[in-house]
Legacy VTK file of the C-alpha trace (Angstrom):
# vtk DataFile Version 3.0
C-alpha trace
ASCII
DATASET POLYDATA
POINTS 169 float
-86.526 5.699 47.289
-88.706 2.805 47.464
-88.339 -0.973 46.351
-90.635 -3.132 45.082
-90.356 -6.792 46.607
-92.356 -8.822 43.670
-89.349 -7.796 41.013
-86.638 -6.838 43.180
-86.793 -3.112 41.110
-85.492 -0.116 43.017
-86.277 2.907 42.359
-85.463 6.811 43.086
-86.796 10.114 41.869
-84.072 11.964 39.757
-84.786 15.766 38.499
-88.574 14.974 39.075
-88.670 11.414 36.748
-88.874 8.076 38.988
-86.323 6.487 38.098
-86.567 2.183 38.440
-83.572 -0.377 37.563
-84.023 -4.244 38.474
-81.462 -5.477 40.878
-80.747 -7.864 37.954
-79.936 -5.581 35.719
-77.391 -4.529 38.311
-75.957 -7.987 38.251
-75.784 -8.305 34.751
-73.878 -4.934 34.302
-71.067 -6.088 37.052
-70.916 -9.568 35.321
-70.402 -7.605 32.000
-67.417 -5.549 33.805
-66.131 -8.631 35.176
-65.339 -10.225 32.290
-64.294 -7.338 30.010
-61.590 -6.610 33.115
-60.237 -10.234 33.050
-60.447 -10.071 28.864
-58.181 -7.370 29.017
-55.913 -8.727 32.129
-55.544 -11.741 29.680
-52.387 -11.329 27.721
-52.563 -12.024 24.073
-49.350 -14.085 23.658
-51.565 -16.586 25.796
-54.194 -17.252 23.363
-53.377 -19.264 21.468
-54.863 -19.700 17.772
-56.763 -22.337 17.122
-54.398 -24.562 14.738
-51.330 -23.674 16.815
-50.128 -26.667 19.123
-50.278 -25.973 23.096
-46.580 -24.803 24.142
-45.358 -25.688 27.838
-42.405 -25.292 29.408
-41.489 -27.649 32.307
-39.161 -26.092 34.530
-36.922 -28.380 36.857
-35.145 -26.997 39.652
-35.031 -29.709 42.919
-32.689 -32.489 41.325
-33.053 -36.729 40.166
-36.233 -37.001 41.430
-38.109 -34.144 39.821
-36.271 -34.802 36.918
-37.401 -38.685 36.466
-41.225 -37.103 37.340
-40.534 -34.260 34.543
-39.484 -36.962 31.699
-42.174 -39.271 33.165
-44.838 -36.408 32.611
-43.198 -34.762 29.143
-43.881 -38.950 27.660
-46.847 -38.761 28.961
-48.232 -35.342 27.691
-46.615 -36.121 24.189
-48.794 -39.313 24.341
-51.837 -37.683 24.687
-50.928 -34.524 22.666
-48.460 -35.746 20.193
-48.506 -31.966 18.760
-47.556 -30.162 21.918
-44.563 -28.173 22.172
-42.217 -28.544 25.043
-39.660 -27.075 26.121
-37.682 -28.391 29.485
-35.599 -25.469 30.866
-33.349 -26.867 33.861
-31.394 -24.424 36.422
-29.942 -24.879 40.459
-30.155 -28.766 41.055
-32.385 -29.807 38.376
-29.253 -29.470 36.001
-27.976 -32.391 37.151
-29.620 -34.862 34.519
-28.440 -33.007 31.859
-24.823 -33.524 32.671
-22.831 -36.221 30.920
-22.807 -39.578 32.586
-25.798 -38.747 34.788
-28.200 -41.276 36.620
-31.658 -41.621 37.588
-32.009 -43.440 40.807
-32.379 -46.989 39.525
-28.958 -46.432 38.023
-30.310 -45.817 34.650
-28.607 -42.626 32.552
-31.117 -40.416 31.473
-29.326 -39.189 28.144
-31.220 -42.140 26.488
-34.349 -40.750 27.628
-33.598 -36.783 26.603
-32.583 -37.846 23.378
-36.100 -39.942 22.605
-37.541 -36.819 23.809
-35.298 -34.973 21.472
-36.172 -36.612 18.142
-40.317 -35.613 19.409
-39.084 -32.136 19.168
-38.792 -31.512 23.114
-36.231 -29.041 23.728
-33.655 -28.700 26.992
-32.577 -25.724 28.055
-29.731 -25.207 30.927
-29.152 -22.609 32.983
-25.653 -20.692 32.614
-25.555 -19.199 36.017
-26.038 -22.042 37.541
-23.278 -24.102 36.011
-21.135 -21.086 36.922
-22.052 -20.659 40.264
-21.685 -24.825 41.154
-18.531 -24.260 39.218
-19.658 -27.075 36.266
-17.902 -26.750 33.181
-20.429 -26.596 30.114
-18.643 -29.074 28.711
-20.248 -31.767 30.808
-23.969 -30.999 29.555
-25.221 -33.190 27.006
-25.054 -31.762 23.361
-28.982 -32.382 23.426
-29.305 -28.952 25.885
-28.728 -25.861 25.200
-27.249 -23.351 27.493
-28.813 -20.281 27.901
-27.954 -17.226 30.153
-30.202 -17.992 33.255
-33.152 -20.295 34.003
-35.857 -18.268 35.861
-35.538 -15.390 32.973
-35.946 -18.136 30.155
-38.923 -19.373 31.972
-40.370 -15.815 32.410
-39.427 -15.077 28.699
-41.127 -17.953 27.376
-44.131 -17.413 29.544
-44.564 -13.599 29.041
-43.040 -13.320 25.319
-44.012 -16.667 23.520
-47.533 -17.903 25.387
-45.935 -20.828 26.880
-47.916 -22.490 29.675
-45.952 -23.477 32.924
-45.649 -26.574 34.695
-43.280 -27.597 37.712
-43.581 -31.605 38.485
LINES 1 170
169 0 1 2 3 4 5 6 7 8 9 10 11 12 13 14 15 16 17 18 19 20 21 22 23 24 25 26 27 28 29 30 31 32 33 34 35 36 37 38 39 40 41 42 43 44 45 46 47 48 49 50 51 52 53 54 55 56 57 58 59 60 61 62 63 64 65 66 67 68 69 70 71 72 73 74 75 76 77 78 79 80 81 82 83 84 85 86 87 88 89 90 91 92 93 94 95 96 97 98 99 100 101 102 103 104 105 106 107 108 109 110 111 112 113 114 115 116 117 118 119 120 121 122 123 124 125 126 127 128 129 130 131 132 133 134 135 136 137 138 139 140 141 142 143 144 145 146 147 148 149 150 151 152 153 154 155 156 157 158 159 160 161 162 163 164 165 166 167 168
């Protein structure tokens, strides 16, 4: 085997014919590989066409606070995407502002707010285990959420089965 400095070629004899391939050639083919593995690691319900708005769903979990920050950045994305879809899906403490009569920290109830969000086509989503388990009775969410059977799986579902993108404030 021998290697030629100037072009970086290497070279062997194979069944009698020298054989020469440029080290860039090399990098070229693993670049190649590279992204052909990713390309197929890349799920298709994750791609998103072209003309189809950007779906996200924010996922609160920790309570008030992350809940003011998740309305806070849901007006804000629909500001500068007006034709995003988003769905909120709330479970453990972040369920809390989506019961009736419930108050950000400035003593403010944040039904007002949900139902702005509402009529921009944001949907809520609650957690059923969770009201279960903290012994809440589903009577005290809002009429703007919807219950469904647990949090984390919606989140995974809309994530793996829909192409939703996922953001925790």
């Amino acid at each position: 085997m021998r290697t030629n400095i100037c072009t970086g070629a290497v070279g062997a004899r194979v069944l009698g014919v020298f054989v020469s391939i440029s080290a860039c050639a090399v990098v070229s083919a693993t670049a190649a590989l590279f992204v052909s593995l990713v390309a197929q690691a890349t799920p298709v319900a994750a791609i998103a066409a072209k003309d189809e708005p950007v779906k996200v769903v924010y996922h609160v979990s920790e309570g008030i606070e992350q809940a003011m920050a998740a309305l806070r950045n849901v007006r804000n994305h629909l500001s500068a995407d007006p034709t995003v879809k988003i769905t909120v899906v709330a479970h453990a403490n972040g369920v809390d502002f989506l019961l009736d009569g419930a108050k950000d920290k400035n003593g403010n109830l944040f039904d007002a707010n949900v139902q702005e969000l509402v009529k921009k086509g944001v949907d809520f989503r609650v957690c059923k285990i969770t009201l279960e388990r903290r012994m809440i009775d589903p009577k005290r969410v809002i009429e703007e959420a919807k219950l469904v059977p647990s949090g984390v799986a919606e989140v995974a579902r809309l994530q793996a089965k829909e192409g939703y993108v996922y953001l925790k404030p």
